[in-house]
N, C-alpha and C positions, 0 to 999 in steps of 0.2 A: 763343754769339753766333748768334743769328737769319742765317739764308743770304741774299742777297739773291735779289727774286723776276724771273725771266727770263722775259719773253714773247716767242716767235719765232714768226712766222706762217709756215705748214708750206707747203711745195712738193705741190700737189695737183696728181691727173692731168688735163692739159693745159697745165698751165706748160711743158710743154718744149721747145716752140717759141722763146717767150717769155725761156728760158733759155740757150737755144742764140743766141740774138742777142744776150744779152746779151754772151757770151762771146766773141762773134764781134769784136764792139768791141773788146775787150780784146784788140788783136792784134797781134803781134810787130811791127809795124812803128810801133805809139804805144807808149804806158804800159808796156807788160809789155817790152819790148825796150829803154826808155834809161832804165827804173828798174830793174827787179826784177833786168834780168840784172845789172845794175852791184849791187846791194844782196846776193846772191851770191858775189859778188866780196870783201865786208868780211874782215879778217884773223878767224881762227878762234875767238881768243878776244875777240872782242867783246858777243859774247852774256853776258859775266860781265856786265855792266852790268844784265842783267833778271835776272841768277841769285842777285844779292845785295840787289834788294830786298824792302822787308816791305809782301809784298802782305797777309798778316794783318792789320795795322795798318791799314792804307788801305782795308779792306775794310767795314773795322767803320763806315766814314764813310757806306757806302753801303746806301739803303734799300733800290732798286729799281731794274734795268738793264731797258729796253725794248728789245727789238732789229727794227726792223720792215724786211722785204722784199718786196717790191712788184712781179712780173715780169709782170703782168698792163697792158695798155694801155702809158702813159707811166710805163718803172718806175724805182725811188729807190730808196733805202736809208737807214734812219733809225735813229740811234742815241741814247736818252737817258738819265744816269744821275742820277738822281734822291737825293741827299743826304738826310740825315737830316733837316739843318737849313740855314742860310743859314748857317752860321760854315761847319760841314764843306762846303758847295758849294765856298766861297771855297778852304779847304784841298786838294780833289779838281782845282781847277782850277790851284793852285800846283803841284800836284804834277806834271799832265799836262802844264803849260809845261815846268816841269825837265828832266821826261825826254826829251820832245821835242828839248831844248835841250842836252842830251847826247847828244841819237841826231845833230842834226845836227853837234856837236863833232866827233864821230866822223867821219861825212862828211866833213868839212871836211877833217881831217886825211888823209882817203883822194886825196880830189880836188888834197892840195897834193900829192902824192905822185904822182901821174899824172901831173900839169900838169909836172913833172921831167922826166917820160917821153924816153925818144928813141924810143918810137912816136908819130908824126904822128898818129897813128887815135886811141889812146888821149890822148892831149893835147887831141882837138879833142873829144870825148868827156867830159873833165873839165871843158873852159871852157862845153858845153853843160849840163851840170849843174849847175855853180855857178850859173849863169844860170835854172834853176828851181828851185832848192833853196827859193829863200823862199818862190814860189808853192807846190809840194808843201807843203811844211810850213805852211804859212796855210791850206790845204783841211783839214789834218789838226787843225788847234788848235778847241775845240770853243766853241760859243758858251754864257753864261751868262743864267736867267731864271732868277730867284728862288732855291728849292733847288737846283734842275736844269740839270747840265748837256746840250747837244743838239748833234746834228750832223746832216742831211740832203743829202744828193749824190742831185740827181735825173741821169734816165739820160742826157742831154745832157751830162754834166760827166764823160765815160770818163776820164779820166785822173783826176780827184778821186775816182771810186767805186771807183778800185786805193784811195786811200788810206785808207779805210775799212777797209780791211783792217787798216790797223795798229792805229789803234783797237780792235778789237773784238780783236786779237791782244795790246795791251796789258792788256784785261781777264781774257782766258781763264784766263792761268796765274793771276792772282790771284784767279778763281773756285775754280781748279783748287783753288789754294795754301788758299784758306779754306775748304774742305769737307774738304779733309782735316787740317788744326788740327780742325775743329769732331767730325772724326771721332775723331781722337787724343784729345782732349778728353774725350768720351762715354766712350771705350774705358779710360781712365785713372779715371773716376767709378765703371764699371762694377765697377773692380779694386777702389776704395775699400769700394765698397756688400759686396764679398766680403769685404774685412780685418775691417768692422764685423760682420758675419757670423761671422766666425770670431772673435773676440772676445767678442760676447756668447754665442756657444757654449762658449767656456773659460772662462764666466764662471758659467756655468749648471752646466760639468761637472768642473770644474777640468782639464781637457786639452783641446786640440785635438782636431778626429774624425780619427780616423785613415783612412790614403788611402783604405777602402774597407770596406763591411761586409761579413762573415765570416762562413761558415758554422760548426759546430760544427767540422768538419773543416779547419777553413785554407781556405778555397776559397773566393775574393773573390768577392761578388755583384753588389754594387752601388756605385759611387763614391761619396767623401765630397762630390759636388757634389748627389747625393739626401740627406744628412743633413742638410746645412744649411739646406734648403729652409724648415722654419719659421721660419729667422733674415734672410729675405728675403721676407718676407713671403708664401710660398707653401704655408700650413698644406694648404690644402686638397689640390692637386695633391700631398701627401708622402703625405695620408692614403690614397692611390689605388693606391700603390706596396705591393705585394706583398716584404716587405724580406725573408723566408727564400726568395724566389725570384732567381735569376740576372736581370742585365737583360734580357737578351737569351729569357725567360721568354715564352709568348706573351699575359701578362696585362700583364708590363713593358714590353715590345716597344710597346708600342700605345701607350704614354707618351711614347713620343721625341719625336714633333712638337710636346708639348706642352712644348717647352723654352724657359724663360724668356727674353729676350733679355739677363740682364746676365750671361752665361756668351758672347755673340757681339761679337765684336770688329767693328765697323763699320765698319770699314776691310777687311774681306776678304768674300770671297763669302759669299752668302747661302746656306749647304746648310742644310737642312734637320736640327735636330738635330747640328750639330757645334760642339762648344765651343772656344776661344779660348785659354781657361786654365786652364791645368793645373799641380800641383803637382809639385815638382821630388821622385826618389823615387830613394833610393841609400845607399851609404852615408854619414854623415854628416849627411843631411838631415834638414828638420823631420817628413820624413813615409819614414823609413826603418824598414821590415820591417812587419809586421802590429800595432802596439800605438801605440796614441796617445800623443804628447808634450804637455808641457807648459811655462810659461814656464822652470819652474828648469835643463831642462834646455837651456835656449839662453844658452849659457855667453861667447858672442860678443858678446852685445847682440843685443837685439830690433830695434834700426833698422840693425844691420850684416848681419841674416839673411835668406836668400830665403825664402817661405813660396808665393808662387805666380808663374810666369814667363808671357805671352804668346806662344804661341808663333808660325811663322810659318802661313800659310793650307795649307801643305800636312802641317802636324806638328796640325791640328785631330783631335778623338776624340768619339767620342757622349758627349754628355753624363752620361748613364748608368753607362755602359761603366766599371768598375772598372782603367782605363787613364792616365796620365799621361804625365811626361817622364823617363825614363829619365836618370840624371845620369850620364855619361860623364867622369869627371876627367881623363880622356888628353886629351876633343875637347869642353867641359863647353858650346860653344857652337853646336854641330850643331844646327839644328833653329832656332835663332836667328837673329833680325838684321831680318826681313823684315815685320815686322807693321805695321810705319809706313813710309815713307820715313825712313831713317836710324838706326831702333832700334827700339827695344820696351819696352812696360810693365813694370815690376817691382812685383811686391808684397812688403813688408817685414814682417816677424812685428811690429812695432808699428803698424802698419795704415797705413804711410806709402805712398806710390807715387812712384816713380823712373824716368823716362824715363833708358834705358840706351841709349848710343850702338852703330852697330853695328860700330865700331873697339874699343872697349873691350879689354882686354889681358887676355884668357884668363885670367891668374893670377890678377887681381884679381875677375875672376867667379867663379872655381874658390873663392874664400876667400868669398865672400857666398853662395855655393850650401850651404857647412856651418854647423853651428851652435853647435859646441864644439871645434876645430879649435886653440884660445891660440892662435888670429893675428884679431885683432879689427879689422878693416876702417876707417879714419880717413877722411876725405874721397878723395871720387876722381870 
């Protein structure tokens, strides 16, 4: 899914004047003092209301968000979110009424709850805010033209350019929320593009590569993520590698930066050279001791067995580097959990891919981490 495009006009030197007055408006004694302190005040779990919806879905509706700020002369604030089409406008604009129309439910029920009060202060406090609630929330409902919906609060209207904020605060997280779908996504295709990799590698050699190549002596040189390199289309970059030389070589060394991106997970920082995913390497595993496996010996089932895990941003290794993930049966999920919000990729010896939660029950990973184990994995 395409991101939607955000234009915000940047705070240049000499707006600060311009921004300090604006701020200055915005002073305890209006807008920020008989809303925001009261909106502070909501019961704790009220925020579940924005925590359970699907900003992915509502996202996809939108082509293009405008965001314009203006502290120069007579300043405003201008918000437009631009629909794909004139159905989804209608849709983005049902939806912005709803929520609206649950935030002020919520209200409602906080202000019958005060007005109870036997503080005089807080009583006279809720009968003043029922009494704006509809104007706030009609500053906030945004207007419709064609695909696009619009909202503008110039700088005469301080108490409507607070509510601007929530606008732009209901869009955030569903920015937030869709760039990283769109990253899990990638990071998930990435794993795919390695399963077809390893596949038409055991297809070519009748086994899987094993985790790493070997000198005469035992002495791992280079990871099975330099093998497969012609099965990802990187003939050339494989022909470059010096394979009876160590990574870490200074002819190999000088190859790291030249690391493909479907070994980096896009959801985590950008280093230079460190990969994502790694092969799980133990006993039991598909890629245990120094000799390559093949199908016959994943006696579990190929869609019940792990062949490669994501790990998290701080368990990353050079790509090179004859290194992976160490499988631990005592703790099999150390190193795990953090590669998305809420789990991580799995790649399965049938080239499936599995978003694994990061609750997941340790036993049930301990049994998908081997591959001949007679306990063959069923749904989970």
């Amino acid at each position: 899914m395409a991101e939607p495009r955000v234009r915000i006009r940047p705070i240049v030197p000499g707006d600060e004047p311009a921004l300090r007055a604006l701020f200055d408006r915005l002073s305890p004694e209006t807008v920020r003092q008989r809303f925001f302190r009261y909106w502070r005040r909501l019961p704790d779990d009220w925020f579940h209301h924005f925590a359970n919806v699907d900003y992915v879905g509502r996202l996809a509706l939108v082509a293009e968000v405008d965001a314009r700020v203006d502290l120069i002369g007579k300043s405003f604030l201008y918000l437009a979110v631009r629909a794909n089409n004139y159905a989804d406008a209608l849709k983005l604009q049902n939806i912005v009424s709803a929520m609206l129309e649950e935030v002020k439910g919520t209200l409602s029920e906080e202000m019958k709850r005060q007005l109870e009060s036997e503080d005089p202060v807080e009583r006279a406090m809720a009968q003043y805010l029922r009494r704006i609630t509809d104007r706030y929330f009609g500053a906030i409902q945004p207007d419709r033209k064609g695909d696009t919906l619009y909202k503008r609060l110039d700088g005469g209207q301080e108490s409507q350019m607070a509510a601007i904020g929530i606008l732009v605060a209901l869009l955030l997280p569903a920015v937030s929320s869709a760039r990283e779908a769109a990253r899990r996504i990638q990071s998930s295709n990435n794993l795919k593009q390695l399963g077809l990799a390893m596949l038409n590698y055991h297809d070519v050699y009748r086994r899987f590569p094993a985790r790493a190549i070997f000198d005469s002596e035992g002495r791992p040189l280079l990871s099975w993520r330099v093998q497969i390199l012609p099965f990802i289309e990187e003939q050339d970059l494989y022909k470059q590698f010096h394979l009876d030389e160590p990574w870490d070589s200074e002819h190999n060394k000088a190859l790291i930066p030249q690391m493909p991106e479907v070994y980096r997970n896009p959801s985590a920082p950008a280093e230079p050279g460190q990969a994502h995913y790694v092969a799980l390497v133990g006993p039991g595993t598909l890629f245990e001791g120094r000799e390559a496996h093949s199908f016959r010996e994943i006696l579990d089932g190929s869609s019940n067995s792990i062949m490669l895990v994501e790990v998290n941003p701080d368990r990353a290794v050079i790509w090179t580097k004859p290194e992976d993930f160490p499988f631990d049966p005592e703790n099999p999920l150390d190193g795990l959990g953090n590669a998305h919000p809420g789990g991580f990729n799995v790649l399965f010896c049938d080239g499936s891919v599995r978003f694994i939660s990061e609750t997941i029950d340790p036993e049930v990973f301990r049994r998908m981490a081997t591959i001949a184990d007679g306990k063959p994995l069923g749904d989970f």
